[in-house]
PAZAPA-4460 file (N, C-alpha, C; in steps of 0.05 Angstrom, whole numbers, plus 32768, in hexadecimal, padded with zeros to 4 digits):
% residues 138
    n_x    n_y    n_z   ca_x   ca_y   ca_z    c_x    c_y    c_z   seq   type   mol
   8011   7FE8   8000   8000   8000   8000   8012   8019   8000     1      X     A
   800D   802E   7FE7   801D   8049   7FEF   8010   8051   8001     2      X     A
   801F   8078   8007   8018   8081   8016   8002   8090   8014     3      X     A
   7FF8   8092   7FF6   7FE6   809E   7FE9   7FC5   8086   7FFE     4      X     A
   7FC9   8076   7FFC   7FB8   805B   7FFF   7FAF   8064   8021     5      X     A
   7F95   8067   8028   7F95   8068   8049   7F85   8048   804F     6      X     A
   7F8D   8040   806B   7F85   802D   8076   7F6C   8030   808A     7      X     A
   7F4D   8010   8077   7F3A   8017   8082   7F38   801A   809F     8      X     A
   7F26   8030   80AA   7F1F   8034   80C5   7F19   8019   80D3     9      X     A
   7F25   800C   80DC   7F13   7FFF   80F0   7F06   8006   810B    10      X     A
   7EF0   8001   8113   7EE5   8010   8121   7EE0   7FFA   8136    11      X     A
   7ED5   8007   814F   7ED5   7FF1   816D   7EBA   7FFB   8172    12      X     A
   7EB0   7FDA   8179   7E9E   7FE8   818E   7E98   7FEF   81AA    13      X     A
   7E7D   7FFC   81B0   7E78   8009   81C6   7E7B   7FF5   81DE    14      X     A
   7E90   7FF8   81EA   7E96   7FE3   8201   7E9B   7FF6   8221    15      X     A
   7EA3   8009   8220   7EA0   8017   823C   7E97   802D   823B    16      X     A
   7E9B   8033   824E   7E8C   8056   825F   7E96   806E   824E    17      X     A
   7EB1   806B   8248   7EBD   807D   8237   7EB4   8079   8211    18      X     A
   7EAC   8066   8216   7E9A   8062   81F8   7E7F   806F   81F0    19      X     A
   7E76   806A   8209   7E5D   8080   8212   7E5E   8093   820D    20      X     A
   7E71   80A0   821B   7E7D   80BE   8221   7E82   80C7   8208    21      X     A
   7E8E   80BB   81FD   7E9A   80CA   81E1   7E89   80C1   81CC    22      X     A
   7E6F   80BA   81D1   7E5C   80AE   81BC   7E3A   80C7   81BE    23      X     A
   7E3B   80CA   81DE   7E30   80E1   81E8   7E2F   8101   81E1    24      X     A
   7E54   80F8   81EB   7E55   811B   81EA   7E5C   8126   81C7    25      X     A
   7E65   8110   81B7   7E63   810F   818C   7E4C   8122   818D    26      X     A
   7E30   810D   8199   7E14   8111   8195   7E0B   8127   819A    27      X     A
   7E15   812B   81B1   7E05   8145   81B6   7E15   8161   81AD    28      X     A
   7E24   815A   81AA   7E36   816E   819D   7E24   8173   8180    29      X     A
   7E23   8162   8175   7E15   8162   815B   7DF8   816F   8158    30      X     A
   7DE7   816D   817A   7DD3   8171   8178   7DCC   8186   817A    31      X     A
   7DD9   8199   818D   7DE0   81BA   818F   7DEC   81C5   817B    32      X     A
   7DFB   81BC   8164   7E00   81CA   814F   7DE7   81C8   8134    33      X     A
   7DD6   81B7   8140   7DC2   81B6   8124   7DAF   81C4   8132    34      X     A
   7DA8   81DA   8113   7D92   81EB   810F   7D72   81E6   811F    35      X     A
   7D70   81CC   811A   7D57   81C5   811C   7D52   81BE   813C    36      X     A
   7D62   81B1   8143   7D69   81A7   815F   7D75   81B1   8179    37      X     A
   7D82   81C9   816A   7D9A   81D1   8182   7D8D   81E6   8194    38      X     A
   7D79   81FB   8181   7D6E   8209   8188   7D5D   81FE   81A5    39      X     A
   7D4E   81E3   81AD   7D38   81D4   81B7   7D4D   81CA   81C4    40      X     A
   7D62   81BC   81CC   7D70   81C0   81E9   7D7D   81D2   81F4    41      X     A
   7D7F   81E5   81E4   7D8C   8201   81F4   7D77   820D   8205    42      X     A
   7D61   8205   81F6   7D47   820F   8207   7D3E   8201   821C    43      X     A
   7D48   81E8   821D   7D40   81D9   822F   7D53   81D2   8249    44      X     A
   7D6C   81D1   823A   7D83   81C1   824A   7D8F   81DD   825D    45      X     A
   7D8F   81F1   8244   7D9C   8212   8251   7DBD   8207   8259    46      X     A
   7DC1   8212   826F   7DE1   820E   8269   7DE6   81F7   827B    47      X     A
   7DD6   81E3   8283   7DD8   81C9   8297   7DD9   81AF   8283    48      X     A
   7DF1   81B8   8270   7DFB   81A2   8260   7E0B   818A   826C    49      X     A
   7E19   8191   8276   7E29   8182   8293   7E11   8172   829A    50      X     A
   7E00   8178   82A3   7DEF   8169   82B6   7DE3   8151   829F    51      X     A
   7DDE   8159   828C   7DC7   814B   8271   7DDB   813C   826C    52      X     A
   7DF1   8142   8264   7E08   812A   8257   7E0A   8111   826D    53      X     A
   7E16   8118   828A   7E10   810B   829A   7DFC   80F1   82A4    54      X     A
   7DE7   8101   829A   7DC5   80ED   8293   7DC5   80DF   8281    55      X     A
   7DD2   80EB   8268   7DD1   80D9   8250   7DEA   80C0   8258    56      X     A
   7E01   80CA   825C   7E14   80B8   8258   7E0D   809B   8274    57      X     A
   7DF8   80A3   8286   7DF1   808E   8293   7DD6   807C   8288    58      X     A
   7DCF   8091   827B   7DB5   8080   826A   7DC0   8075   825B    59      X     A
   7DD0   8072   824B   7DE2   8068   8234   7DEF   804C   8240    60      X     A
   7DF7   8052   8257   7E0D   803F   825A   7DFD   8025   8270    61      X     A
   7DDE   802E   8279   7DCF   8019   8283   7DC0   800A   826B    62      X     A
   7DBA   801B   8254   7DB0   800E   8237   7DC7   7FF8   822F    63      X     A
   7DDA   800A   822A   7DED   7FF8   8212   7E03   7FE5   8224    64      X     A
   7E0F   7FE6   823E   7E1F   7FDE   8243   7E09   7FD0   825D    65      X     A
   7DFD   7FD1   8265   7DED   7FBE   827C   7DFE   7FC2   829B    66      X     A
   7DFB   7FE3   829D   7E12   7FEA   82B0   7DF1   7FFE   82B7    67      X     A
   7DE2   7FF5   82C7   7DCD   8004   82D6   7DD7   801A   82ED    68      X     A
   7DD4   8034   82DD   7DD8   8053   82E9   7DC6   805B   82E3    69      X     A
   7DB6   8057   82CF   7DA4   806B   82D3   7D86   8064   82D3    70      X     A
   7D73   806F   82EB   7D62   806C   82F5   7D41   807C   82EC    71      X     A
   7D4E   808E   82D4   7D37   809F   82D2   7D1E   809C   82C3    72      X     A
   7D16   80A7   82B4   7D01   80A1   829D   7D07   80C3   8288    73      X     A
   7D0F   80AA   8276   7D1A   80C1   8259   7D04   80D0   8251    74      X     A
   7CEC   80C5   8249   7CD6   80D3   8242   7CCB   80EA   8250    75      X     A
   7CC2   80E1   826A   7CAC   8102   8277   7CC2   8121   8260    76      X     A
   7CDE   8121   826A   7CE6   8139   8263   7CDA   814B   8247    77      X     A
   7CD1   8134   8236   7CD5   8139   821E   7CB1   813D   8216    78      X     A
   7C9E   8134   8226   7C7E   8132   8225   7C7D   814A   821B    79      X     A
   7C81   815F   8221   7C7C   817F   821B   7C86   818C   8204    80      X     A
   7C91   8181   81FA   7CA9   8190   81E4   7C9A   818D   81CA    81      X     A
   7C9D   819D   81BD   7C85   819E   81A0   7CA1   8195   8187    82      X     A
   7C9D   817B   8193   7CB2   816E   8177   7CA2   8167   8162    83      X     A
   7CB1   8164   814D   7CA4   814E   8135   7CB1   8146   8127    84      X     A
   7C9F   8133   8113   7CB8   8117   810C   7CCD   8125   8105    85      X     A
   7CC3   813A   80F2   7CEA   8145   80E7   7CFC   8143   80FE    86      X     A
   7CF7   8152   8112   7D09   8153   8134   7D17   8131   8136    87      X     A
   7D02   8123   8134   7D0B   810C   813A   7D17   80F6   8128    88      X     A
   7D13   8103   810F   7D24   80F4   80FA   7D41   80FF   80F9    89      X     A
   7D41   811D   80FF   7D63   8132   8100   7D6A   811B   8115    90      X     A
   7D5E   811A   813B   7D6A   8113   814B   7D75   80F4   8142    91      X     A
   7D6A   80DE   812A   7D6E   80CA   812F   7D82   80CB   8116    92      X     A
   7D80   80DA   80FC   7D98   80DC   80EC   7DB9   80E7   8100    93      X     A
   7DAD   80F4   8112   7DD6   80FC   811D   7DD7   80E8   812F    94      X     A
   7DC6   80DA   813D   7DCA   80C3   814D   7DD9   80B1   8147    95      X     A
   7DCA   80A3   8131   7DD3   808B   8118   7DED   8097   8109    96      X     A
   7DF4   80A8   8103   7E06   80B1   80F7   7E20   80B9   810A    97      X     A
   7E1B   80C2   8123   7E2F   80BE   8133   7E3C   80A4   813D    98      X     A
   7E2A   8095   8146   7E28   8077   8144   7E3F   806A   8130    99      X     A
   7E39   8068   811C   7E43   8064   8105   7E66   8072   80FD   100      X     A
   7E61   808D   8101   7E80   8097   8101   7E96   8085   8117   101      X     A
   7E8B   8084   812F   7E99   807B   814F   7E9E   805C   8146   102      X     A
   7E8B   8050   814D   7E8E   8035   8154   7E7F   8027   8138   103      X     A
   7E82   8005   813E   7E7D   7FED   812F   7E76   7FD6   8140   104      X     A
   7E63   7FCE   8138   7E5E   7FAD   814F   7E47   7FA7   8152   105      X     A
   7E42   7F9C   8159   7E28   7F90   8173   7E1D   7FAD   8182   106      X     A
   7E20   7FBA   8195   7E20   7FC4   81A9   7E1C   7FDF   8194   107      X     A
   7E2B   7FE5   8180   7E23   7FFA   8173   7E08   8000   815F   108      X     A
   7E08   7FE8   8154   7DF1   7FD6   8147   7DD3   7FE3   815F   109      X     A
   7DD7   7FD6   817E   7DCC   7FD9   818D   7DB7   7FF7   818C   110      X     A
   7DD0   800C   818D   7DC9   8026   8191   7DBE   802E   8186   111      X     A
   7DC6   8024   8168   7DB6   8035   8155   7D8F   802E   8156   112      X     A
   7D91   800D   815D   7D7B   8003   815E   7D6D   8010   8176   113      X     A
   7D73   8014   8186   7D63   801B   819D   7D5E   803D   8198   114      X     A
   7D76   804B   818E   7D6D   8063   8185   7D55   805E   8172   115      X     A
   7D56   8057   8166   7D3C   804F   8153   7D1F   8053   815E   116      X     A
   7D28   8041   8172   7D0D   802F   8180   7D06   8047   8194   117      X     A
   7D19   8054   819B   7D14   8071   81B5   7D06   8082   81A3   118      X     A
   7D0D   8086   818A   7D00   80A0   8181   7CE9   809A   8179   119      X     A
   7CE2   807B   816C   7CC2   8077   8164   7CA8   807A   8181   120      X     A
   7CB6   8076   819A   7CAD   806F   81AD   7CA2   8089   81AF   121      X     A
   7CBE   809F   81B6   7CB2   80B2   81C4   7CA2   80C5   81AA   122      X     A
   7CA6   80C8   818E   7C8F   80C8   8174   7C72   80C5   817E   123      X     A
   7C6F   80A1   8182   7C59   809B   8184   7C45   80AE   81A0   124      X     A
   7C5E   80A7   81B9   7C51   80B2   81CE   7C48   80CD   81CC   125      X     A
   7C5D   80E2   81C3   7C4F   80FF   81C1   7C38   8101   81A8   126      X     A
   7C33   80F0   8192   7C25   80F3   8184   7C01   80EB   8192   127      X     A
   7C07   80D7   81AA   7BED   80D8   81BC   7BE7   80E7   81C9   128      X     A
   7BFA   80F7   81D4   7BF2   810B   81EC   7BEB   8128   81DD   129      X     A
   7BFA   812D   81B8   7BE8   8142   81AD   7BCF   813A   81A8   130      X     A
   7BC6   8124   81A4   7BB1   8121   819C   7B96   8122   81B1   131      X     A
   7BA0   811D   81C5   7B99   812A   81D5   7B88   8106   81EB   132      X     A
   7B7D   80F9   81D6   7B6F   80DB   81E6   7B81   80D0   81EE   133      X     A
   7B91   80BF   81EC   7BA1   80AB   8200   7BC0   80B7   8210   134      X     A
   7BBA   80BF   8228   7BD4   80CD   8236   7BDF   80B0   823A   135      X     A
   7BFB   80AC   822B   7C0E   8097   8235   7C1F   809B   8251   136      X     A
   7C21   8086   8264   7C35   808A   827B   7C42   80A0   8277   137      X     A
   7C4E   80AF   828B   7C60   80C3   8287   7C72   80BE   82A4   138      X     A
***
């Protein structure tokens, strides 16, 4: 191989806390720089990013790594927020796409799937509570 020739990326997967972390903070980095999105946690999060990353990187790491920290419920925060699918197709295109840049595997595979499955969830759920008949758990 010259020097002209680069060697493919191999990529690892998501196996610890620091995989989290740097899988997290990609994300959300990405999420405050997009138009559509960034505006709707600045408004929400304000400057208690520290605290949100924190939340995430323990929600993350009781999802994907089966290391139980975190105790909360993802949804209530989000009941109120006047998203729509576009919101939630941007949030699941930089997800999957961060995903994808970082890691490879099983466990990455994982993320993307459950990101999937989080955004149809909470879709479906806010799409009941505009409608105003069936209030889901909160």
């Amino acid at each position: 191989m010259n020097e002209n020739e680069s060697q493919p990326v191999v990529l690892n997967d998501i196996k610890t806390m620091e995989d989290i972390q740097l899988l997290v903070d990609r994300f959300y980095q990405r999420v405050r720089e997009n138009k559509l999105l960034g505006p709707i946690f600045a408004g929400v999060i304000g400057d208690q990013w520290p605290k949100h990353l924190e939340k995430m990187y323990r929600f993350w790491q009781t999802i994907l790594l089966e290391e139980h920290t975190y105790f909360g419920r993802p949804f209530p925060p989000h009941a109120k927020m006047p998203l729509t699918q576009e919101h939630f197709d941007t949030w699941l295109g930089i997800w999957q796409t961060t995903v994808n840049e970082l890691f490879a595997g099983e466990k990455a595979d994982e993320a993307k799937w459950r990101g999937d499955k989080m955004a149809t969830l909470f879709r479906i759920k806010l799409d009941a509570i505009k409608q105003g008949g069936f209030r889901p758990l909160l």
